[in-house]
N, C-alpha and C positions, 0 to 999 in steps of 0.2 A: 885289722884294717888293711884293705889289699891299696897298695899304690894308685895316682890316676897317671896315666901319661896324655900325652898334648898331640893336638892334629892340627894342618892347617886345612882350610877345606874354601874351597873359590866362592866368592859369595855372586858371582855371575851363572856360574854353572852348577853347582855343590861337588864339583869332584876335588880329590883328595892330592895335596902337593906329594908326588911319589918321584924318586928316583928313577930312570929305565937305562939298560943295557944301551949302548950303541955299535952301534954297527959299524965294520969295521971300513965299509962303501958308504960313504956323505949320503949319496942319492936314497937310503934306507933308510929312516926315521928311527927304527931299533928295531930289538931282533924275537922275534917270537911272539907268541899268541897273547903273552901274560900283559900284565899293564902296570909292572913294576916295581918296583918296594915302595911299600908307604914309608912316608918319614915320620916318626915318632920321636917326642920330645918330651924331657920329663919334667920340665917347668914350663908354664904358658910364656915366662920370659924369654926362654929359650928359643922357642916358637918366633919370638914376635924378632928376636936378634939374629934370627935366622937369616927372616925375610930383610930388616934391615938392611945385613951387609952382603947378600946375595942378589938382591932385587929390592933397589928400594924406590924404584919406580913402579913397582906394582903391590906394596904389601898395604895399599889400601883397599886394595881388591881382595886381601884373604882376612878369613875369622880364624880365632883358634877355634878350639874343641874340646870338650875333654873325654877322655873314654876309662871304664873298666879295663883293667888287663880281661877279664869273664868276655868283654864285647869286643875284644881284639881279634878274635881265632872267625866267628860269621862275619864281623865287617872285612873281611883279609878275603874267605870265601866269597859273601856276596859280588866287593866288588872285582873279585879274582886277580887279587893281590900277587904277582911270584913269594912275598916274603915281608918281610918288614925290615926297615933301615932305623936302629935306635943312633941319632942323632947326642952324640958324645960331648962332642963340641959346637957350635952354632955356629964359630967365629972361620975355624980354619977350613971347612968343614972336616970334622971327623968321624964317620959313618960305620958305624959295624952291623953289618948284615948278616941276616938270616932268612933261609927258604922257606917259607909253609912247610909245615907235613900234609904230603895229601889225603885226603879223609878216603877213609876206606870200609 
């Protein structure tokens, strides 16, 4: 029985709550082509205590999600993820990152 982990995904637009790089000039929204780390959580509680104590003026606007680890590696591709951010802790935020391997 493989694990599930948790997404949050906007119910206005369906994009995916991701992390991005900033840039080290304000006037540059961040840095590069890619569109970020997805955030990844391994309980929907976790998800939803995220949005809680990080925005809790908006976390009516997000759903969770659940996904296969199997459906992590194409939705990362599709929607051209740099990586994934497993979300450790919800509260402090505690984030450990990983880059995609690029498909070859």
């Amino acid at each position: 029985m493989s694990p599930i982990y948790y997404l949050l995904r906007s119910r206005a637009d369906g994009r995916y709550l991701a992390a991005r790089l900033r840039s080290p000039d304000p006037a540059v929204p961040s840095i590069g082509p890619q569109t970020g780390f997805l955030l990844v959580f391994s309980a929907d509680y976790d998800a939803l205590s995220y949005l809680s104590a990080h925005a809790p003026d908006l976390s009516d606007q997000f759903a969770v999600e659940a996904i296969t680890p199997s459906n992590l590696k194409p939705l990362l591709s599709r929607w051209n993820f740099q990586g994934l951010g497993m979300v450790q802790d919800p509260r402090l935020p505690d984030i450990e990152f990983f880059n995609r391997t690029p498909e070859g």
